[in-house]
N, C-alpha and C positions, 0 to 999 in steps of 0.2 A: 729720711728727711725730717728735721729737727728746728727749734732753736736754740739758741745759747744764749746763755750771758754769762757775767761774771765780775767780781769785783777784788783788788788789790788795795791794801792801806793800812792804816793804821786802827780803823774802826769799822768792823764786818759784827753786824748785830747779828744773825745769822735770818732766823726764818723773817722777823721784821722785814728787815732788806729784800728777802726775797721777793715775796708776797707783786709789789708791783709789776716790777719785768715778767714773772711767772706769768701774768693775768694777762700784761702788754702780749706777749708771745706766743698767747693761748691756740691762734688760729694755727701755727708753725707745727703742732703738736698735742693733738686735742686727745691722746690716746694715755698718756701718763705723764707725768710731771715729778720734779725731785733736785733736790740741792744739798750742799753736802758745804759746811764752813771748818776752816782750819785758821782757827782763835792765833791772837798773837800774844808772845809771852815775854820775858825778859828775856831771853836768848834770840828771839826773832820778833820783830818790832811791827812788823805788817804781816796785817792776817789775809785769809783770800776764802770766798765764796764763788762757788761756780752753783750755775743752772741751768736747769735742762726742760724741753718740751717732748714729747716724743711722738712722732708721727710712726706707728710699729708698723714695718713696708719686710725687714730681715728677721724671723726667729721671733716670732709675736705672741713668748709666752715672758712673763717677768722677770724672766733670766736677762733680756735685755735693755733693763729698768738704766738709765742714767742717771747722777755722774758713775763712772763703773771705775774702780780699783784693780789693782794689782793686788795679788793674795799676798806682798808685802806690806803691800798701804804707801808703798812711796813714791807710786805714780797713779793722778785721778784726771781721768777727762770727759771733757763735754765735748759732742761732736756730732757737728749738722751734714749729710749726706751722703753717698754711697760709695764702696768699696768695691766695685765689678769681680774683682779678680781676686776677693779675698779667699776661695776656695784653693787656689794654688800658691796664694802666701800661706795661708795656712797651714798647707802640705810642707812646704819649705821649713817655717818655721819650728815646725813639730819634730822634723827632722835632726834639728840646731837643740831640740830638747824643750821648748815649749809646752806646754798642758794646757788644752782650753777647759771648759765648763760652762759654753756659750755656743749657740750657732750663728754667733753674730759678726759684721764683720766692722764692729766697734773695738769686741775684745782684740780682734784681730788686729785693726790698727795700733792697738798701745801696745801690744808683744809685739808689735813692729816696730815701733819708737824705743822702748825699750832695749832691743836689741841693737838697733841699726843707728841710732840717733835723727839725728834731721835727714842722715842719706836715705830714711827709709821714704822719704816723698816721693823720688822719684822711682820705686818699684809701685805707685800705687794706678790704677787708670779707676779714674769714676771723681767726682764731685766732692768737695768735701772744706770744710770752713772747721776748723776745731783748737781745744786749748788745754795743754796738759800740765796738770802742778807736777813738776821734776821735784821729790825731796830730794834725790842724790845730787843733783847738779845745782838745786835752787833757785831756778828758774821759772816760770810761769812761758812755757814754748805755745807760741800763737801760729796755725797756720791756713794757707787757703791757696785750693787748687788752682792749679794750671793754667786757668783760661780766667777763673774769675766767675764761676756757675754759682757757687755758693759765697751768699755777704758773710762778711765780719769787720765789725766798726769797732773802734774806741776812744777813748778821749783822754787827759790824763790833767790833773789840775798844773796849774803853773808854777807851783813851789814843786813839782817831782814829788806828790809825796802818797797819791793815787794813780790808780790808773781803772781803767773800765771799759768793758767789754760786750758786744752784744751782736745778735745777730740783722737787726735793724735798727733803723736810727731812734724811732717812736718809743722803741724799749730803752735809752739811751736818755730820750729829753722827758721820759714821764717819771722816770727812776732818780737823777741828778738834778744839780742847778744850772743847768747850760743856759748861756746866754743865746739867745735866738736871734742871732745874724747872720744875713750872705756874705760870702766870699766873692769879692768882688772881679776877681777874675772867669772863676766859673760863672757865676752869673754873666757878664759877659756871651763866653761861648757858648753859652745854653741859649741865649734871646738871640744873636746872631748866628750862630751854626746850628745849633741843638743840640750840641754836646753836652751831656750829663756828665759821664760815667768815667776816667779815667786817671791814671795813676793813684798818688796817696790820698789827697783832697778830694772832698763833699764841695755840693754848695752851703754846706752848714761852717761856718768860718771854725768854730773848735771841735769839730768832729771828724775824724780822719776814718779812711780805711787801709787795712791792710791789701798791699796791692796784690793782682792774681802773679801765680807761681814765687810766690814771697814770704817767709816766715820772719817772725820775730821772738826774739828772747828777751824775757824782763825779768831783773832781779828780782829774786822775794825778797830782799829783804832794802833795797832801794828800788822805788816803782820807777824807774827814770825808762825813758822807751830810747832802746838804740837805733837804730836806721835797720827797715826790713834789709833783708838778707836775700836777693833771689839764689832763686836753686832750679831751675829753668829758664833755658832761653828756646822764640822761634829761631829755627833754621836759618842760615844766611849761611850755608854753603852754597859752591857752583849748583847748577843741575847735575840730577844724575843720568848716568849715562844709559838710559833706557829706549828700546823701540815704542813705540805710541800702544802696541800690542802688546808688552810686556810690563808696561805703565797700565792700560787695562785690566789686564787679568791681578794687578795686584792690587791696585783699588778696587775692583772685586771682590776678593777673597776679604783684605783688610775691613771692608763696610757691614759687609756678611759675619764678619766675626764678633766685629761691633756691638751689630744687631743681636748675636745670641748671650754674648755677655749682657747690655744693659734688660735682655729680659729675667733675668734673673731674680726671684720675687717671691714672698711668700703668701702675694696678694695680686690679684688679675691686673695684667697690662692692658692698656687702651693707646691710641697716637691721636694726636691732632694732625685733621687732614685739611691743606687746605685747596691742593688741586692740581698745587706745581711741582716740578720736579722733586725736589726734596721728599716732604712729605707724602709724595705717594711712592718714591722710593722708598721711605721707613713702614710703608702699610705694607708693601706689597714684601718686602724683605722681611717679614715679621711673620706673614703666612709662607712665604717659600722655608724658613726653617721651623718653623711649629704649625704645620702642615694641619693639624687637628684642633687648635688651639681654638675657644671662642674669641673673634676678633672686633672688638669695637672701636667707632672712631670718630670723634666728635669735630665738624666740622661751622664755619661760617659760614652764614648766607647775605651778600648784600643786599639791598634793597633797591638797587640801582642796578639793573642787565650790564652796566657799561663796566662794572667792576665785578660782579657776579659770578664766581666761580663752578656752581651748584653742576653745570656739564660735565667739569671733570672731576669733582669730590664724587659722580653718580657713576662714570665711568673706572675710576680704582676702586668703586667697595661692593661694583659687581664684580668685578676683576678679581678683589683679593675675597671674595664673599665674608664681606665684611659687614657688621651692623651700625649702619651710619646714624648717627646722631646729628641732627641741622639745628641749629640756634640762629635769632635774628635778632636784630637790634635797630633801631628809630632814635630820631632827635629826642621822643620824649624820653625813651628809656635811658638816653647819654645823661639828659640832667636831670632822670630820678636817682641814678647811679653816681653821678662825681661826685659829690663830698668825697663818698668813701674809697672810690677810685684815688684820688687825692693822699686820702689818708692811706692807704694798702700802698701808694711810690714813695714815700718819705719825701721825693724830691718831685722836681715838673719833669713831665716826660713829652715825648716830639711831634706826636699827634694822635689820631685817635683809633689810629687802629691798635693800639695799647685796650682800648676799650673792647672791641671786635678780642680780642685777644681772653682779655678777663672775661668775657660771656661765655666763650670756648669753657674753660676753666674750671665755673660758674655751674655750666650745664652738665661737665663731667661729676661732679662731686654729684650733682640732684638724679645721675643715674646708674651712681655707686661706682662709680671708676674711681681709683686712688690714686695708680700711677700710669703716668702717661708717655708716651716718647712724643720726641719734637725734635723739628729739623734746624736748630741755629747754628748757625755756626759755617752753613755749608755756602750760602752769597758770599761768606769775608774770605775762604778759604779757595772758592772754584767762580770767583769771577761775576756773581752774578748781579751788579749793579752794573749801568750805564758808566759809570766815574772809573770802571775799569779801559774803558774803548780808548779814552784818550791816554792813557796812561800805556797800551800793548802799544797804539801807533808812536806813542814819544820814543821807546823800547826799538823799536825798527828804524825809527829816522837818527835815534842816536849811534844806532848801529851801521848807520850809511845804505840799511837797505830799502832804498828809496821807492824800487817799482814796486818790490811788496808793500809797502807801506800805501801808497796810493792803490792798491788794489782794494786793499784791508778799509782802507778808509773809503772807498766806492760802497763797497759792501755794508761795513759799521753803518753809514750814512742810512741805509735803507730800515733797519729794525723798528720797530714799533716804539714809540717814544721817541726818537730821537729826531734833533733838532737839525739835520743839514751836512752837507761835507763841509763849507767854509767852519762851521760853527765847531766841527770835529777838531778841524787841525787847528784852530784859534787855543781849543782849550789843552792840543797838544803841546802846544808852544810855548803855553804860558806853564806847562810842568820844564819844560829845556831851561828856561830861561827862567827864573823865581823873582831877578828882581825887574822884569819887564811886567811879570802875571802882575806882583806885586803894585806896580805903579798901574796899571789898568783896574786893580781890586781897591785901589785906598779909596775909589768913590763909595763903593758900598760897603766896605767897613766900617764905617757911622753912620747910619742911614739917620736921615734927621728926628725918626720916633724912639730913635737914645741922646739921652744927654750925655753930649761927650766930658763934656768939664765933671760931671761926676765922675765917670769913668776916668781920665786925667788925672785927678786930682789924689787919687787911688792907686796910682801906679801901675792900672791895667796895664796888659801890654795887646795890641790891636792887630789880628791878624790870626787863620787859622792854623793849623799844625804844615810846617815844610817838608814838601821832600828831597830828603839829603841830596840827590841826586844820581841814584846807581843805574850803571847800564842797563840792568834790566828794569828798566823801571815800574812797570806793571808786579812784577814779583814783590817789590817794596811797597807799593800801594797794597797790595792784599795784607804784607806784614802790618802795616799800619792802621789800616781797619780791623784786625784780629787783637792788635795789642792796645790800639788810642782812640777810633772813632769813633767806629760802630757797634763792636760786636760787644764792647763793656756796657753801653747803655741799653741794649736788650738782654743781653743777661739778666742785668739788674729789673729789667720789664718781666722777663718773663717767671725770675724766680720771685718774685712779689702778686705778682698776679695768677702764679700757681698757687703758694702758700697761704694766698687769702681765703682760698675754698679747700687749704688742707691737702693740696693734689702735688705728688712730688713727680717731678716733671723731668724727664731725662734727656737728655741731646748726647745721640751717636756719633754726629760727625767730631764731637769734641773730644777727641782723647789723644795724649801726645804723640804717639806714634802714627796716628792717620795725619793729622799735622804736618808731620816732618816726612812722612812720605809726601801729601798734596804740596806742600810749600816750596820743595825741591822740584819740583817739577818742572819741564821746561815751557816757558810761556806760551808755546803755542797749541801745547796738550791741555790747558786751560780753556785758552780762548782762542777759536777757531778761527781758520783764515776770511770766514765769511762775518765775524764778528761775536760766533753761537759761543755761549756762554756754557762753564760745565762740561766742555766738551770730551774728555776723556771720562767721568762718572756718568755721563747719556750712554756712553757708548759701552761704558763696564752694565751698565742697568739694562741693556738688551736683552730681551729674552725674560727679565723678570719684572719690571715695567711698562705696562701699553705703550705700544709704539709714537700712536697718538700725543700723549702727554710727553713723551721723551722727545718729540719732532715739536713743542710748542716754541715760538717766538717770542711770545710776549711775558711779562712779570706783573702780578698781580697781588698773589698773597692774601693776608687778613687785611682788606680793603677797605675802607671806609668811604663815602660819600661826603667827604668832610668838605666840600665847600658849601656843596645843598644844604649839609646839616645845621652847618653854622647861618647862613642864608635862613633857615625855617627859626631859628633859634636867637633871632637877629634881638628882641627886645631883652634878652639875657644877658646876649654879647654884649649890647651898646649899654646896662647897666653896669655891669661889671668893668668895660674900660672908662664910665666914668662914674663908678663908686672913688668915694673917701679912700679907701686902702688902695687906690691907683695911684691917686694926687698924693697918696703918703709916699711913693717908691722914688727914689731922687733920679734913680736911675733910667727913668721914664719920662719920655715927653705925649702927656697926656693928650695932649691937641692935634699934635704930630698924629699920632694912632689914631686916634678918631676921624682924620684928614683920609689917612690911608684905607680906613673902614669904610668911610663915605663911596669913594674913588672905585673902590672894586666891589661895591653892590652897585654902582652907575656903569659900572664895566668898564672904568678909564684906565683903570691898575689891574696887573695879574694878582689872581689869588695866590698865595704861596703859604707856607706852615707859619710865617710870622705870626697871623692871626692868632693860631692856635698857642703860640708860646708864649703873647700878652695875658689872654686868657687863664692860660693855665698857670704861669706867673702870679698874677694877681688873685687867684684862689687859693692857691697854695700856702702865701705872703698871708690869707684871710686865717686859713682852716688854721697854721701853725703857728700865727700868731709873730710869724719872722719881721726882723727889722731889717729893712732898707731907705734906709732916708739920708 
């Protein structure tokens, strides 16, 4: 786990240039540092600089110093993340006549590039964001995994005649002259949805990213940027044709296999645990195959019983006889901490258990864990948000099976959190029918703490992500929180608030082939007829998960108390929505918010995350100095 940068143009000073982004990136890789410039001459008119941080986690002697060569010198890359399976490319490759001089599985990726071109992406499973100077082809190839685990941003000026590269944004606006404006659509979905994270655009208006499973090639010698190239897609074949017991035993074995690949390490594994199924699936799979292994786990503690998970974080790390690590957090410690909270997301993120999150983090680094596992990926892929219930019942009524559907929706209606059977099939209805949801949703698509006429005036367009409408419709909704919603803007959470304390941070559920096994699957091997969530990975975790934890109802996670918080913290909140830099955001109706503030400390309005995303808005606009007016 690394950072990158790098730069394309006509002027690469070489260590000068470095020096910032190196410094900006320091946290990504406090273990070695290095950059390598290839001048430009009369024969080739843009020269190119790459750099490198190195967090050493594979072969943590100087043999695995970056940017790293090819013994011809005509391919150099920098490259942030891990390789799982590089032991069996290796094998392969060596085969094909390769010679390493590394036990890294950096060199391994570029004998891989080398050999195989861009097809080598999809032979890789593990994380990875990286950028290779091609001399044979003259390219500068940019690429970034599968899901989107590892950032890679760049910008390019508007004559075509740079371009630039990095592995966050901060390293991006302290190294260039970027103008610092929103993007007026994402901001948009971010204040009203919470959408950060998705496709080619930032909320930063000239800073783009490369999208996940997507590479890009730039001429060296014209920096012009073509359109990414995907080279993966999710699944959107039928289901397969499996018994529920034969869908078990292979989400089994596939999870299991997972788990021994990402321990692979030349430095001690730890997981964040925080109590639910996931995560004490990854403790408890971690000691069932390294049986001997010292196992630590650093988990959340709320400060509120009513989100508190500390029963069953106590219950898996007696289970996996594990060494639990508790961290806690309070309102005072949220705003001793956010500046730099702030500054560690580049962008605003959707509330505070992002913060609950970064303590985890935080607390690993202060008791020498470096690399950790973590469960994301496994709610967007197996069901486990509420916004899945109404989408399995749309999936049965479109399919005319009616008595099931009213059973399913008997059932759904009862779970912890949820709001009702009328309130069920209201919001199954409005997935059948998009432009009835639609005409019921344009009241709260402006709510009146935005100004619409800026927004208007900007060519927003108003309204959250559709779905196309497939018969299965719950299998579409998971495709679309895996590739658009949800699962980009925790990525981007998790791998920023790993890397801020240096902790390079792993997610089993995420590798293409568990994917496209769980995405195939048929909807009710997901989600159970009674509404249970995960239902075929509960039931593959038998026997190696307390029962207990595998039998729970409820979702809880890295929780925060975030309405009490903000309630305790109330003379921060109320200066901040009406500080200067509020009344500066056009996009804000300052009176509006402070209306709705009032309202739900009297208790006349529900609290909902808006709060948090004026707030976190408005700091953010402070710390980076962004224009929205």
């Amino acid at each position: 786990m690394c950072g990158i940068a790098g730069f394309l143009g006509h002027s690469t000073d070489g260590g000068a240039s470095a020096a910032t982004p190196l410094r900006t990136l320091a946290h990504r890789g406090p273990d070695d540092s290095g950059w390598i410039a290839h001048r430009a001459d009369s024969a080739h008119p843009s020269g190119t600089l790459l750099l490198h941080r190195r967090l050493s986690i594979l072969d943590l002697t100087a043999a695995g110093h970056q940017p790293m060569k090819t013994a011809d010198g005509a391919h150099t890359i920098v490259f942030n993340g891990e390789i799982y399976n590089y032991r069996e490319l290796r094998d392969e490759l060596q085969k094909l006549g390769c010679a390493f001089h590394t036990q890294t599985d950096t060199e391994v990726l570029l004998q891989a590039y080398v050999t195989w071109g861009p097809g080598c992406l999809r032979r890789f499973i593990g994380m990875f964001a990286f950028a290779i100077r091609d001399e044979r082809r003259r390219v500068l190839f940019l690429a970034r995994d599968f899901f989107g685990m590892k950032p890679l941003y760049y910008v390019q000026n508007t004559a075509g005649q740079s371009f630039a590269f990095a592995s966050e944004i901060k390293a991006l606006l302290d190294w260039l002259p970027l103008k610092r404006t929103a993007q007026p659509q994402r901001l948009y979905e971010y204040l009203r949805f919470g959408r950060t994270d998705h496709g080619a655009d930032t909320l930063w208006r000239d800073i783009r990213q490369v999208p996940a499973a997507h590479y890009l090639e730039v001429p060296l010698d014209r920096p012009g940027v073509p359109e990414p190239v995907r080279y993966w897609n999710l699944p959107d074949d039928q289901p397969l044709d499996l018994s529920f017991e034969e869908a078990t035993a292979a989400v089994r074995e596939k999870f299991l296999q997972n788990i021994r690949l990402h321990l692979r390490s030349d430095v001690p594994v730890g997981a964040a645990l925080s109590g639910g199924v996931d995560s004490s699936a990854i403790v408890a799979a971690m000691r069932l195959v390294a049986p001997q292994a010292e196992l630590h786990a650093v988990s959340f503690i709320a400060d509120d019983p009513a989100v508190s998970e500390e029963h069953w974080v106590d219950l898996v790390g007696q289970h996996a006889g594990a060494i639990v690590h508790k961290v806690r957090a309070n309102p005072d410690t949220l705003l001793a901490d956010f500046d730099h909270l702030i500054y560690t997301q580049d962008e605003p993120f959707g509330s505070t258990s992002m913060y609950a999150q970064y303590c985890v983090f935080r607390h690993a680094k202060e008791n020498g864990i470096k690399v950790m596992l973590d469960g994301q990926g496994a709610d967007e892929m197996l069901a486990g948000y509420h916004l899945f219930l109404p989408a399995r019942l749309s999936t049965l009524m479109r399919q005319g099976r009616w008595i099931e559907a009213c059973r399913f929706a008997r059932r759904a209606s009862q779970l912890p959190g949820m709001r009702g059977y009328m309130r069920l099939w209201l919001q199954a209805g409005r997935l059948l029918l998009p432009a009835f949801g639609a005409k019921l949703a344009s009241r709260w698509l402006m709510p009146a703490w935005l100004n619409a006429r800026w927004f208007q005036d900007r060519g927003v367009t108003f309204g959250p992500i559709s779905n196309p409408g497939q018969r299965d419709m719950m299998r579409e909704e998971l495709r679309q929180t895996v590739s658009a919603t949800s699962l980009p803007m925790l990525l981007r959470y998790e791998d920023r608030n790993s890397m801020a304390s240096s902790i390079e941070s792993r997610l089993p559920f995420l590798t293409p082939d568990f994917a496209e096994l769980l995405l195939r699957l048929p909807e009710e091997y997901i989600l159970g007829r009674d509404g249970t969530s995960k239902n075929v990975f509960r039931q593959a975790m038998r026997g190696i998960v307390p029962d207990p934890i595998l039998d729970r109802r409820d979702k809880i996670g890295f929780a925060t108390p975030e309405q009490r918080w903000l309630k305790t913290l109330r003379p921060w909140v109320e200066e901040t929505l009406s500080s200067a830099r509020a009344r500066s955001i056009g996009a804000l109706n300052v009176p509006a918010m402070l209306h709705d503030w009032q309202a739900v400390l009297a208790g006349r309005a529900r609290f909902d995350f808006r709060i948090w995303r004026w707030v976190n808005l408005i700091r953010w606009a402070d710390r980076f100095d962004v224009t929205i007016d």
